[in-house]
GUZAPA-149761 format. One record per residue (C-alpha): x, y, z. Coordinates in steps of 0.25 Angstrom, whole numbers, padded with zeros to 4 digits, always signed. Example, Ala and Ser with C-alpha at 12.3 -4.5 7.8 and 13.67 -1.06 7.14 Angstrom:
+0049-0018+0031 +0055-0004+0029 
END
This chain:
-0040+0079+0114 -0034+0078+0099 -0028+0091+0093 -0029+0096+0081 -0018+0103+0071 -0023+0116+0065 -0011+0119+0059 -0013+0135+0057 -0004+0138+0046 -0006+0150+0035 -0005+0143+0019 -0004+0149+0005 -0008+0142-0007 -0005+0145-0020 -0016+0151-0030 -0014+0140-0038 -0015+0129-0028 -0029+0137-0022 -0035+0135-0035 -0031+0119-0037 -0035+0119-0021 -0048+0125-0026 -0054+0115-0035 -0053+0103-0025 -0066+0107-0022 -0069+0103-0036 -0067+0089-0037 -0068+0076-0032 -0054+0074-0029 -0041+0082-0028 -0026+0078-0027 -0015+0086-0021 -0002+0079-0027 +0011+0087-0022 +0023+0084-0016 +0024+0084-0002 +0029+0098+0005 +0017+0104-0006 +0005+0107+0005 -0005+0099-0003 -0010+0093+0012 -0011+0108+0017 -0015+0114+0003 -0026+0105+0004 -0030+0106+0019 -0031+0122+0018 -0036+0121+0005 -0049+0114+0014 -0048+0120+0027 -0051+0135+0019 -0060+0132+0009 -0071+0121+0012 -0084+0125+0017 -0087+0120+0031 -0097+0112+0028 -0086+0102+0021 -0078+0091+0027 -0065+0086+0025 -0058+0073+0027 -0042+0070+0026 -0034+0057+0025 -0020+0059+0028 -0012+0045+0022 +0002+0043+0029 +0005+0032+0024 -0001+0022+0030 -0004+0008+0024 -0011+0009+0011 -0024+0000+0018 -0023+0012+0030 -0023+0023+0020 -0035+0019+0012 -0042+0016+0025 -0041+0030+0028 -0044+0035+0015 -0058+0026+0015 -0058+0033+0029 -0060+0046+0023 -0069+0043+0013 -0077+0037+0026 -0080+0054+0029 -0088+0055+0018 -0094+0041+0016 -0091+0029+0026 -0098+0017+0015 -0089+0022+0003 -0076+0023+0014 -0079+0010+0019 -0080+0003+0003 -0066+0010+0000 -0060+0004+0012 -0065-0010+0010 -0060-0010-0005 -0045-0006+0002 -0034+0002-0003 -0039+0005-0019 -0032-0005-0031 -0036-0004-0045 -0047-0017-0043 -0054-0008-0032 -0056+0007-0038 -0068+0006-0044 -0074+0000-0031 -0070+0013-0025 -0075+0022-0036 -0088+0015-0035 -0089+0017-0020 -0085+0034-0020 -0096+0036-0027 -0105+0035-0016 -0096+0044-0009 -0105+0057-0007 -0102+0072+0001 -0114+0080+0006 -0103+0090+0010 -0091+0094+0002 -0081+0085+0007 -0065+0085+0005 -0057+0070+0008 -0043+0072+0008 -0032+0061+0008 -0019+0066+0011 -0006+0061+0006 -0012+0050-0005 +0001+0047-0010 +0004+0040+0005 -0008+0031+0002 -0003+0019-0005 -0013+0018-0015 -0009+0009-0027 -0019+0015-0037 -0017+0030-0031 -0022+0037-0045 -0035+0027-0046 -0037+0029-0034 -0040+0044-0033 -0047+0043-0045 -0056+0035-0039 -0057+0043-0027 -0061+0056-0037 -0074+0048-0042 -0082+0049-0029 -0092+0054-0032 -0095+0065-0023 -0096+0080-0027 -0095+0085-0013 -0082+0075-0010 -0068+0080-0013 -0056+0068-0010 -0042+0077-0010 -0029+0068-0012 -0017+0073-0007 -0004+0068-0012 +0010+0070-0013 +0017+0065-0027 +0014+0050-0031 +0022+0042-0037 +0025+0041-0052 +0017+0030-0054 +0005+0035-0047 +0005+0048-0051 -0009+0055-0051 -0012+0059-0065 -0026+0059-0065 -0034+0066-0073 -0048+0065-0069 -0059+0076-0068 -0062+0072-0052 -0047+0077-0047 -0041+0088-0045 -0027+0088-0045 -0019+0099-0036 -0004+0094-0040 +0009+0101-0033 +0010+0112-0044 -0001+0119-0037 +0007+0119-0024 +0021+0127-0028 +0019+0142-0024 +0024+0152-0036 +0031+0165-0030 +0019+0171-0026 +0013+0159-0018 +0027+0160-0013 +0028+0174-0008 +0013+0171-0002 +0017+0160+0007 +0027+0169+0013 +0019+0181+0013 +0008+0172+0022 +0017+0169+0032 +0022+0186+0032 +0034+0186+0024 +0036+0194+0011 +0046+0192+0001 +0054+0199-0010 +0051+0196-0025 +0066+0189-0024 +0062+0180-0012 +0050+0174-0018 +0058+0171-0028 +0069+0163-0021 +0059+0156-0011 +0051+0151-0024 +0064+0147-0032 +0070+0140-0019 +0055+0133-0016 +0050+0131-0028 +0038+0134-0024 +0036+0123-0014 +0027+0126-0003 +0034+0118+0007 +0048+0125+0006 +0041+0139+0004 +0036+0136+0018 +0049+0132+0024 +0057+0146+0017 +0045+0154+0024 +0046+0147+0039 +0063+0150+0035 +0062+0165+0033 +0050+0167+0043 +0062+0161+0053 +0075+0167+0046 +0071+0177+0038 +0078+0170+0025 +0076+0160+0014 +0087+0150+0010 +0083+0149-0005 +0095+0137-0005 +0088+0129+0006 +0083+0114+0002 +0072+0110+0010 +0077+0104+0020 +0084+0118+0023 +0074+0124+0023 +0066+0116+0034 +0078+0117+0044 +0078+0133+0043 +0063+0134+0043 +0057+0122+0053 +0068+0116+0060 +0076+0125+0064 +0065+0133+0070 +0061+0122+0079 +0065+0119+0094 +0072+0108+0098 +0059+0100+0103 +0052+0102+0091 +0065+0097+0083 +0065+0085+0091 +0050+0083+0088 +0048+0084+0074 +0061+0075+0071 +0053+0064+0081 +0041+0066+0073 +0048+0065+0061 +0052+0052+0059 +0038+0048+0060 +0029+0049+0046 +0018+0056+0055 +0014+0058+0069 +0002+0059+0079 +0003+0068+0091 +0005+0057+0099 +0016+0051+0093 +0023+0064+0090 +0022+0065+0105 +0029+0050+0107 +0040+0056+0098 +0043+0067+0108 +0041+0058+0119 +0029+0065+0125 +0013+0064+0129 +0010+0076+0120 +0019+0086+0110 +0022+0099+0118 +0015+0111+0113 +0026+0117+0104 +0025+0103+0096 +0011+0102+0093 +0014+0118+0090 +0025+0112+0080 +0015+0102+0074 +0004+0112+0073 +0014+0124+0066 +0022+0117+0056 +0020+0118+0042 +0027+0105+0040 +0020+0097+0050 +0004+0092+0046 -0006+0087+0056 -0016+0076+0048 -0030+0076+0054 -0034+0065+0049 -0022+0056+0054 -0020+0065+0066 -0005+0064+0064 +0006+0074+0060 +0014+0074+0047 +0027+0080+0044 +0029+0088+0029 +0041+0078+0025 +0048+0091+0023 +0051+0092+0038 +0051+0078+0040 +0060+0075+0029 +0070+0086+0036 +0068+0080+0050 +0071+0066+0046 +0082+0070+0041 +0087+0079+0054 +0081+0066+0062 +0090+0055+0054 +0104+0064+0051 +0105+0074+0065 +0100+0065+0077 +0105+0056+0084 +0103+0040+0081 +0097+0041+0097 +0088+0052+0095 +0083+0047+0082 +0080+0032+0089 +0073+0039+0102 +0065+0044+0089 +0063+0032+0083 +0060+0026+0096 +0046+0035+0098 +0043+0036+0084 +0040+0020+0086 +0033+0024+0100 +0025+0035+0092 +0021+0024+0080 +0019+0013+0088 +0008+0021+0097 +0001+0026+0083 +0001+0009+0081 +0012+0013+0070 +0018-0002+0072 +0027-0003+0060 +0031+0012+0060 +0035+0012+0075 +0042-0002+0072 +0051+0004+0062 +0054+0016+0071 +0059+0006+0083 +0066-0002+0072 +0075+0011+0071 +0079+0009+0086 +0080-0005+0085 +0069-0007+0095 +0065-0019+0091 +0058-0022+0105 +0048-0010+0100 +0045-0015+0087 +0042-0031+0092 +0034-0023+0104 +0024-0015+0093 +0010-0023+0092 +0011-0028+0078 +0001-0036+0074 -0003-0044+0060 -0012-0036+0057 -0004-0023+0059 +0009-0028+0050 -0002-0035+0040 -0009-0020+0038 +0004-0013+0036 +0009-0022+0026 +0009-0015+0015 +0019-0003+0022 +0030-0012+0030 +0039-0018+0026 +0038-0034+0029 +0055-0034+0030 +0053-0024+0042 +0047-0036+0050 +0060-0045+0046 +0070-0034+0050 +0065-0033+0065 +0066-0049+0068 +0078-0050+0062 +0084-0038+0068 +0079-0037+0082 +0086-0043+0094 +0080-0058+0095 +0076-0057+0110 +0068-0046+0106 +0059-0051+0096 +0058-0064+0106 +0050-0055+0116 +0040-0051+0104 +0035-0063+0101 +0020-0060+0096 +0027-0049+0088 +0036-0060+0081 +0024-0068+0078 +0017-0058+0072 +0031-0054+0063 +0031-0067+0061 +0019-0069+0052 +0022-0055+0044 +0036-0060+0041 +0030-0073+0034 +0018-0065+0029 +0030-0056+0024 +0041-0068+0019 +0050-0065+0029 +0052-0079+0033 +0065-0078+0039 +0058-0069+0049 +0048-0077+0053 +0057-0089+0054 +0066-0081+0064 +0053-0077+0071 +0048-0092+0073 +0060-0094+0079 +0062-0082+0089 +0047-0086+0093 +0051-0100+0096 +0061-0094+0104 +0052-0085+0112 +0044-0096+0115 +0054-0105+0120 +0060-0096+0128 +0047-0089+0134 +0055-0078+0140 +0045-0064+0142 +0032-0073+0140 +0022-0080+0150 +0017-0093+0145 +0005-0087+0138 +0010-0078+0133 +0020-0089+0126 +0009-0098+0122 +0004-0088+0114 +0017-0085+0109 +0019-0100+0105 +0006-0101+0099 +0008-0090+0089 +0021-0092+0085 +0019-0106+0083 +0006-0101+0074 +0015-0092+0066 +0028-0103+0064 +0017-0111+0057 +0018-0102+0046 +0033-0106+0042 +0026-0118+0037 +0017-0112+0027 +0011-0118+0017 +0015-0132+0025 +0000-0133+0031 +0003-0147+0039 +0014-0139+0045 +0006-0125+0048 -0004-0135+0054 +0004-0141+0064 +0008-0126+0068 -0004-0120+0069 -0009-0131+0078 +0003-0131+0086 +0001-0117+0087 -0014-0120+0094 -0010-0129+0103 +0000-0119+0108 -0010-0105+0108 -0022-0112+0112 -0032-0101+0105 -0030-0094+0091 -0019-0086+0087 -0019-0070+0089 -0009-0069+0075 -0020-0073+0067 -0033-0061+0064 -0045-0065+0056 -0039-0053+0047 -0024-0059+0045 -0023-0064+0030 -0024-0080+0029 -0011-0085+0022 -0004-0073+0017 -0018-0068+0013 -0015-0078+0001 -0027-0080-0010 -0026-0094-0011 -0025-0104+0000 -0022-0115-0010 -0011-0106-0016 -0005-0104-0001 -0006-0120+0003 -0004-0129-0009 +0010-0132-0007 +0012-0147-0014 +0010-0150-0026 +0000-0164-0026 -0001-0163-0010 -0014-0151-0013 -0024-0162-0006 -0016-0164+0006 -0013-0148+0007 -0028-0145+0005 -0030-0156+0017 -0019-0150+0028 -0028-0136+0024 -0039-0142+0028 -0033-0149+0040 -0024-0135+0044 -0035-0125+0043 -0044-0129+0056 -0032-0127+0067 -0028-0114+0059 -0043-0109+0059 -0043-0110+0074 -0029-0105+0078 -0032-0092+0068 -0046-0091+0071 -0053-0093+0058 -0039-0088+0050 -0041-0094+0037 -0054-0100+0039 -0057-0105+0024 -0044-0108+0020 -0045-0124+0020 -0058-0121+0012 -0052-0112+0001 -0040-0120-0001 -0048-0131-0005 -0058-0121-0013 -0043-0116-0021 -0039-0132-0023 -0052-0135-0029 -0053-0124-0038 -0040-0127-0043 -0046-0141-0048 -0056-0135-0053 -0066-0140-0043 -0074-0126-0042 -0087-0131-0036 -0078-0138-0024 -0069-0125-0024 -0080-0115-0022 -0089-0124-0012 -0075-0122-0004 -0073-0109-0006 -0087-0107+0001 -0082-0114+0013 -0070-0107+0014 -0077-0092+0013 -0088-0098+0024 -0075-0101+0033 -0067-0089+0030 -0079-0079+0032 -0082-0087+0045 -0069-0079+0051 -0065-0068+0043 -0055-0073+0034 -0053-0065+0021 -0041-0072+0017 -0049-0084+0015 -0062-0076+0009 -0052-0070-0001 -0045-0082-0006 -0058-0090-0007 -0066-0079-0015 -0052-0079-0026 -0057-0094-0026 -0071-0092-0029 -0067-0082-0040 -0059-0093-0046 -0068-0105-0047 -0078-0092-0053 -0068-0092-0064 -0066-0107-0067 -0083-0106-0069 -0084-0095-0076 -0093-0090-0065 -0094-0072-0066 -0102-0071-0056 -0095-0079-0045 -0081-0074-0049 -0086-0058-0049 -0092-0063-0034 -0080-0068-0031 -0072-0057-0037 -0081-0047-0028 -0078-0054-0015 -0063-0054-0016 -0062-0039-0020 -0073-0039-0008 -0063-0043+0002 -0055-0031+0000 -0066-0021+0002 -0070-0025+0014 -0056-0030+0022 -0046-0020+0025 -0034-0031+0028 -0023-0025+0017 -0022-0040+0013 -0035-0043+0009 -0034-0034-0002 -0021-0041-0007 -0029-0053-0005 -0040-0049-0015 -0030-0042-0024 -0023-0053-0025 -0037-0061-0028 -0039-0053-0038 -0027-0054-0044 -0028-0069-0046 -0042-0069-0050 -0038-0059-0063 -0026-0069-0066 -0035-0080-0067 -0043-0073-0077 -0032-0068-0083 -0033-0053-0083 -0028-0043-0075 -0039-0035-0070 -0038-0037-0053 -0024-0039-0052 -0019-0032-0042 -0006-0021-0045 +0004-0029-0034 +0001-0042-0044 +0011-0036-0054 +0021-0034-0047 +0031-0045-0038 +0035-0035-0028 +0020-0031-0024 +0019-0043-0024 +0026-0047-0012 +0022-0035-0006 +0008-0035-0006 +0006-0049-0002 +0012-0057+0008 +0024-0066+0004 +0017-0080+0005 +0007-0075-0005 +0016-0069-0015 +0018-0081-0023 +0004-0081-0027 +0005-0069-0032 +0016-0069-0040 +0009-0080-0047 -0001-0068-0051 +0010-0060-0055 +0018-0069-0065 +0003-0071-0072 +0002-0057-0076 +0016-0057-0081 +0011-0071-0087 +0001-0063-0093 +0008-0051-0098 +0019-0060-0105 +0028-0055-0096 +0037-0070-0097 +0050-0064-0094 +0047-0056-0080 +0038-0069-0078 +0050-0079-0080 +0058-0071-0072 +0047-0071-0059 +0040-0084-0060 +0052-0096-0058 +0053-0087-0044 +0041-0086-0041 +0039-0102-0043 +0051-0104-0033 +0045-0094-0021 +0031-0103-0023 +0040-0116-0022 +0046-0112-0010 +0046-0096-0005 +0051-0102+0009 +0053-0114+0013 +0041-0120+0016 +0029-0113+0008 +0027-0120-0008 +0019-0115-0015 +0011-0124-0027 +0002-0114-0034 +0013-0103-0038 +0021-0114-0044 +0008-0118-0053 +0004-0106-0058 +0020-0101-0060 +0023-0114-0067 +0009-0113-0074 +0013-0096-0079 +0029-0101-0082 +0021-0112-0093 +0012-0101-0100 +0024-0091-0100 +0032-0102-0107 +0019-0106-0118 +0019-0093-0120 +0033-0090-0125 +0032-0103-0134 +0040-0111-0124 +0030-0122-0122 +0038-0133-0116 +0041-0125-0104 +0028-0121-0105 +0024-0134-0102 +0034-0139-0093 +0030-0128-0082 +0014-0132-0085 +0019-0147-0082 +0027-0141-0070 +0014-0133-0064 +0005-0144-0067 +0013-0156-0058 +0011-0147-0048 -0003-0143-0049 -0010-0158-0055 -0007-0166-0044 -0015-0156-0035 -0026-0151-0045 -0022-0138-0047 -0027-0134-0061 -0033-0121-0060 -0019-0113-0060 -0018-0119-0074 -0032-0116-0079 -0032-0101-0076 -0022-0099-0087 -0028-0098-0099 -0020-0105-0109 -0018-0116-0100 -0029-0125-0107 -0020-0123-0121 -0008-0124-0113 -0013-0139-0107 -0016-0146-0121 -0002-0142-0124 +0003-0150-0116 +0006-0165-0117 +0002-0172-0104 +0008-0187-0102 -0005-0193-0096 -0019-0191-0095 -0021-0183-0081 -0034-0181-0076 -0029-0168-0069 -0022-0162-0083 -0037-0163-0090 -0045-0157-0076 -0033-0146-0078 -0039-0143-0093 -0054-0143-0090 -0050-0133-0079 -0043-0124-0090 -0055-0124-0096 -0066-0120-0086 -0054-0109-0080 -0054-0102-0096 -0068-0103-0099 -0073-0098-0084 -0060-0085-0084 -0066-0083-0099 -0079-0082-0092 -0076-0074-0081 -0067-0064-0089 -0077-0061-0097 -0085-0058-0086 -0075-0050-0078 -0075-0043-0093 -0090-0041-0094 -0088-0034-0078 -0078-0025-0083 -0082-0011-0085 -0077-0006-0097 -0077+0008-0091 -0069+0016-0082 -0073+0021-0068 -0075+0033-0073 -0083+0028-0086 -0092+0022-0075 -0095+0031-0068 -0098+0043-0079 -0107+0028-0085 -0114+0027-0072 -0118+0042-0071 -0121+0041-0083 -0132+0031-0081 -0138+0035-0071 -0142+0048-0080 -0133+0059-0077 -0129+0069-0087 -0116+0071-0090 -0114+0083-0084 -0119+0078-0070 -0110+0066-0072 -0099+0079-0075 -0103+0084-0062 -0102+0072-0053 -0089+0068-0058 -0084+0081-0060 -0080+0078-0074 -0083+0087-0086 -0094+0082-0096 -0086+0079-0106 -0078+0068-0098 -0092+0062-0094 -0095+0064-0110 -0083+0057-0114 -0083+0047-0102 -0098+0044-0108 -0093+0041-0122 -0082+0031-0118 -0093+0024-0109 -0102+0022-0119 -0092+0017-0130 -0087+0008-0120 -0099+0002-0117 -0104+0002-0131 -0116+0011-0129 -0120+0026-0132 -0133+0031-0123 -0133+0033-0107 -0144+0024-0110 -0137+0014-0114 -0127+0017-0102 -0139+0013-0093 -0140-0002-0098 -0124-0002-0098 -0116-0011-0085 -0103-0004-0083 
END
C-alpha cells in the first residue's frame, strides 16, 4: 500500500500575503515568483487546503527538471483533469515556440469547469520553456471563469523576466513574502515563544524578514534557548537541524542529499534497506525543510539544507564513504530508469562496468538530448579500461551511433575497432550471440562511409548476409539521416556525377529498406522529387513526391513525410500556387502536433525555417536559426551545415557583411570536408552564391562575379539552378554578367529566376492577405464582439475592464478600416 505525507506543521502568513493569496480566486491565472527559501509552494498549498470549498478540485504539476518534452507532457497532463481533447492538442503541438502560440490560445478556449477548479505548476522556472513570458500569457486566455492555473516560480533570468501586465494575472511577487516585526513576533508566538520588543528587533535585523532563516532562529532557541544574531545561514542550520539529529538520521539525509529528489524506494536503496526504519519516515514527515510532491510522489530537499549537507558530504567524509554513496545513488537512479543520472554517479567510482551494464537504448539517449552532454559519451570510451567496454558490446554499438549522431568521430572510430576486436576474439559470447554482434556492428561501421552510398551499400549488405533478419538498432521512430530536410542535400556529394548518385540511391535504398524494416522508405523517391525541382521540372518533382509520401506512410516514416512535404511547399512557390503551399505548410507544422519525438519538432522548425528564407522574410524562423551555437546544439552534427546555410542569409539579409565574412569561408571548408569522407555540394552553392551578393552589394562586382562563376561550375553540370533563382536579385545579377558561350543550361537558369520571383511574389502576397493584422487579444475581444456580446460581457469573460474592451474595439476597427460591429460581422481576421 502507498503512504501518504500529511505533513502537520503550524503556519503563519503575513496579512499582506493573506490578501494577495485572497485574490487568486479572482483570476484566471496567478504567479508566485520569489526566491527559493520564501514558502511560495507552502503559501500556496495552505492557502488551498483552508479555504476552497469542498466541492472544488485541485490538480498539481511539480517540474524537476526533467527534459523540456517530459515537462510539457506533464503540463498537457494536467490540463487532461479538466479536458482530455484540449490536453491532447497542446501535447501534439510540443513544447510552445512563438510559431505555435496562437494554436494553443485557440485550443483553451474550449477549456470549461462545472466546478471551481485550481491547476498548479510548481517550480516553472525548471521547465525550459523558450518563450516562458508568451507562454503564460497564453495560458491566462482560457476561457473558463471556473478554471484558475497558479504558476509557481522562483526568479527567472534577466532575460525572461515576467513583466507582464495583463488584466488575467495576478502577480504574488517575493515582497509579500518578508515578515515585518510583527509577523515576526507572531511566527514565534505560534510555536509558544514570546519575545521582548529588543528581540524582535534583533531577530528581524539579522533575518531580514526572510521566512526561511526566521524559522531556523525559532527551531535554535526552542533547542538552546538563544539566538546567534551573527550567524549566516549555514550556522544557523548546524545549530538548529543538524546538530539535533542522531547519527543515522545524519547518515541518511547526507545519502539523500546528493541526489536532486527521491522516492521512498530509493531513499531506502541509499540506506541499504527493504524499507526506511520508522524514525526516517518520522524525519521525512516532520521536517520543515523536507517536501513531499503528490503528484511526482518523490521527496525534495529546500536547497537550504541540501546546500549545507553537500557541503558536509564533499569537505568532512571520507573519499570511501562518499564512493559507497555514490555507488547506491546509481543503484537508487538506475532502478527509477534514471540511466544518465546513475551513469554519472558510477562515473564518480570509476565503475565503468556499471555504466556499459545500464540498458541504454537509441531512443532513451535520443529523448534526453536536449539535457546531456554528448562529450559525456566520449569520456567513458576513452577512459574506461578497454577490456571492459569489449564485454558490452551492444552497448558500444549503441554509443557508437550517438557519438556520430553527435561528431564525435574519434569515438566511433575507436569503437569500430574495439568491436572488431570482440568479434575476433569471441571471448564471453556464444556463436549467436556473435552473429548478432557482427551483424550490427558491421551495420553501424557503414556509417564511416557517409555520404559515399556505393560504399554504405556494400556495408549494409554485408551486414545481412552476416544477421540474417532486420536489425534491432533501427526503430520506425529513429530519425532518417540525422533527421536532415533534404535527402539531396545529404547525398549530392559530386559536382557533375548528380545522375550516377541519384542512381546508387536508387540501387542502395531496397537492401536498406529490408535490413531497417521500412527505415527510410521514400527516400530514393524524394531525392529524385528535390533534383527535379532544382531543374525546375515541378510536374515530375511532385508526381515523385506522391510516391515517396505513399512509401513513407506505408511504414511510418516521418522523416521522409517531412522532408517531402518541405518539397511540396517549394514547387507551391515556383507556381505561384497559395493554395498548395498553405496545404503544404499545414502539414508540416501538422507533424509536430501529432509526434512527440523531440526531433520531429526540429525537423519542422527547421522546415520552416527554409521555407521563410526562400520567401525572404522572416516570419517562421526559428530562435536557434540566429544563433551558431544553438545551432550545433539543437541539431545533430551532420546536419549542421545545412543550417548554417540559413543562418548566414539572415545575416545576408541584415547587412551584416562583416560577421558574414568572418563565418562563411568556414563554413565553406566544413561542407567541403567536415571529416574525411563526407562533401557536401549544396552548402558550397548557396555560400559561394550569398559571398557573390554580399560583394554586389558592397560595390565589389568583380568578386561578385567570380564567386557566382565559382557556385555555378559547381551547380550547371548537375542542373542545380533553383538555389540561384530563390535570391531575388539574381535575374539582375545574371544579365550582368558576361558569359563566353551560348549555354543552354545558363538560359534555363534565367527562365527559372523568373517563374521562382513572380511565383514568391505570389505567394507573399498571399501569406500577406492571411496575416491578421490584429493581436491575440484583438481577436479575441473582435470575435466576441461578432458574436454580439456587449462590452461588458466581453469585460466579464475576460476579466478585463470595459474600457480595455472599449479601447481594444477602436484599434480593431481602425485597423481593419471599419467602424460598426456590423461591419465586424462581414470582416475575416
Amino acid at each position: 500500500m502507498q503512504k501518504t505525507f500529511n505533513q502537520q506543521n503550524k503556519y503563519y502568513f503575513s496579512d499582506r500575503l493573506k490578501k494577495q493569496l485572497n485574490k487568486i480566486h479572482r483570476y484566471p491565472l496567478t504567479i508566485v515568483e520569489a526566491p527559493s527559501g520564501f514558502g511560495k509552494t507552502t503559501a500556496v498549498r495552505e492557502y488551498l487546503t483552508e479555504t476552497l470549498p469542498h466541492n472544488a478540485c485541485e490538480y498539481w504539476y511539480t517540474c524537476l527538471g526533467e527534459p523540456a518534452s517530459m515537462a510539457w507532457k506533464g503540463i498537457c497532463e494536467l490540463i487532461s483533469n479538466v479536458n482530455d481533447k484540449v490536453a491532447d492538442d497542446l501535447k501534439n503541438l510540443k513544447m510552445p515556440t512563438m510559431d505555435t502560440l496562437y494554436y494553443m490560445s485557440t485550443y483553451l478556449r474550449d477549456v470549461q469547469c462545472k466546478t471551481e477548479t485550481y491547476l498548479i505548476i510548481d517550480n516553472y522556472r525548471l521547465v525550459n520553456c523558450d518563450v516562458p513570458h508568451e507562454l503564460i500569457s497564453v495560458f491566462s486566455m482560457h476561457g473558463s471563469p471556473n478554471l484558475h492555473l497558479i504558476f509557481i516560480t522562483q526568479q527567472l533570468e534577466a532575460k525572461q523576466q515576467l513583466t507582464i501586465h495583463n488584466n488575467n494575472i495576478h502577480k504574488i511577487d517575493s515582497s509579500s513574502f518578508f515578515f515585518d516585526k510583527e509577523g515576526t513576533a507572531s511566527l514565534f508566538r505560534m510555536e509558544g515563544v514570546r519575545l521582548t520588543s529588543d528581540e524582535v528587533q534583533n531577530v528581524y535585523t539579522s533575518t531580514e524578514g526572510w521566512v526561511s532563516a526566521i524559522k531556523l532562529q525559532i527551531i535554535n532557541f526552542k533547542e538552546n534557548g538563544t539566538f546567534d544574531y551573527t550567524a549566516d545561514i549555514e550556522q544557523l542550520v548546524e545549530t538548529a537541524i543538524w546538530n539535533r539529529l542522531t547519527y543515522q538520521e545524519k547518515d541518511f539525509l547526507l545519502s539523500v542529499s546528493i541526489l536532486d529528489s527521491f522516492t521512498m524506494h530509493q531513499a531506502a536503496i541509499m540506506m541499504g534497506k527493504e524499507m526506511l526504519p520508522e524514525k526516517i519516515e518520522d524525519l521525512l514527515k516532520n521536517n520543515d525543510f523536507i517536501r513531499y510532491i503528490p503528484d511526482k510522489n518523490i521527496f525534495s530537499m529546500h536547497s537550504i539544507l541540501q546546500d549545507y549537507l553537500r557541503n558536509r558530504f564533499l569537505h568532512n567524509q571520507t573519499k570511501d564513504y562518499q564512493n559507497q554513496t555514490y555507488r547506491k545513488a546509481g543503484q537508487a537512479c538506475a532502478v527509477n530508469s534514471q540511466y544518465y543520472p546513475a551513469a554519472k554517479f558510477f562515473y564518480k567510482v570509476r565503475d565503468f562496468d556499471a555504466i556499459l551494464s545500464l540498458p541504454f537504448s537509441r531512443e532513451y539517449l535520443d529523448n534526453q538530448k536536449d539535457i546531456y552532454q554528448p562529450e559525456y559519451i566520449a569520456v567513458v570510451v576513452n577512459e574506461c579500461p578497454e577490456d571492459t567496454l569489449c564485454k558490452h558490446p551492444l552497448t558500444m554499438i549503441v554509443f557508437g551511433y550517438q557519438a556520430l549522431v553527435c561528431g564525435q568521430f574519434k569515438v566511433f572510430k575507436k569503437l569500430c575497432q574495439l568491436l572488431q576486436l570482440t568479434v575476433q576474439n569471441g571471448m564471453g559470447f556464444n556463436q549467436e550471440e556473435l552473429r548478432r554482434i557482427n551483424g550490427e556492428y558491421k551495420l553501424m561501421e557503414s556509417m564511416k562511409e557517409f555520404n559515399y552510398l556505393p560504399k554504405m551499400h556494400e556495408g549494409k549488405i554485408e551486414a545481412w548476409r552476416t544477421l540474417g533478419k532486420p536489425t534491432d538498432m533501427i526503430k520506425a521512430s529513429t530519425p532518417w539521416v540525422f533527421a536532415t530536410t533534404s535527402a539531396l542535400n545529404m547525398f549530392w556529394r559530386e559536382s557533375g556525377e548528380l545522375e550516377n548518385e541519384l542512381q546508387q540511391m536508387d540501387e542502395f535504398s531496397p537492401s536498406y529498406y529490408k535490413l531497417a524494416n521500412g527505415h527510410g522508405a521514400g527516400s530514393h523517391s524524394l531525392m529524385r522529387a528535390e533534383a527535379m525541382l532544382m531543374r525546375g521540372e515541378d510536374n515530375y518533382a511532385e508526381i515523385l513526391c506522391h510516391k515517396a509520401l505513399y512509401e513513407a506512410r506505408n511504414y511510418q516514416q516521418t522523416s521522409i513525410c517531412i522532408c517531402t512535404e518541405l518539397v511540396l511547399a517549394r514547387i507551391a512557390i515556383l507556381r505561384g500556387d497559395a493554395e498548395g503551399y498553405f496545404m503544404a505548410i499545414k502539414n508540416i507544422q501538422g507533424y509536430a502536433k501529432e509526434n512527440s519525438n523531440l526531433y520531429v519538432l526540429r525537423m519542422v522548425e527547421h522546415c520552416m525555417s527554409i521555407i521563410s528564407l526562400v520567401l525572404g522574410i522572416k516570419d517562421y524562423i526559428a530562435p536557434w536559426v540566429y544563433d551558431i551555437e544553438s545551432i550545433k546544439k539543437v541539431l545533430y552534427a551532420p546536419v549542421v551545415p545545412f543550417a548554417q546555410m540559413l543562418h548566414l542569409k539572415l545575416l545576408l539579409m541584415d547587412k551584416r557583411y562583416n560577421e558574414f565574412y568572418g563565418i562563411c569561408q568556414h563554413a565553406i571548408d566544413t561542407s567541403r570536408n567536415p571529416v574525411g569522407n563526407i562533401k557536401y555540394m549544396m552548402p558550397q552553392v548557396y555560400l559561394l552564391i550569398f559571398t557573390s551578393i554580399a560583394k554586389r552589394n558592397n560595390g565589389d562586382n568583380l568578386e561578385a562575379q567570380k564567386y557566382l562563376k565559382e557556385a555555378l561550375a559547381i551547380a550547371l553540370p548537375d542542373q542545380i539552378y533553383l538555389p540561384f533563382a530563390q535570391q531575388e536579385c539574381m535575374e539582375d545579377f545574371l544579365s550582368e554578367m558576361i558569359i563566353d558561350s551560348c549555354d543552354n543550361s545558363f538560359d534555363a537558369l534565367k527562365s527559372l529566376c523568373k517563374r521562382q520571383n513572380r511565383g514568391a511574389g505570389i505567394i507573399k502576397k498571399a501569406i500577406f492577405q492571411e496575416k491578421s493584422p490584429l493581436t491575440p487579444r484583438e481577436r479575441e475581444i473582435a470575435q466576441l464582439a461578432r458574436d454580439r456580446l456587449t462590452a461588458r460581457e466581453i469585460s466579464d469573460k475576460l476579466y478585463i475592464s470595459e474600457t480595455t474592451v472599449r479601447a481594444t474595439l477602436r484599434s480593431v476597427y481602425n485597423k481593419l478600416d471599419i467602424h460598426s460591429k456590423t461591419e465586424l460581422a462581414s470582416k475575416e481576421f
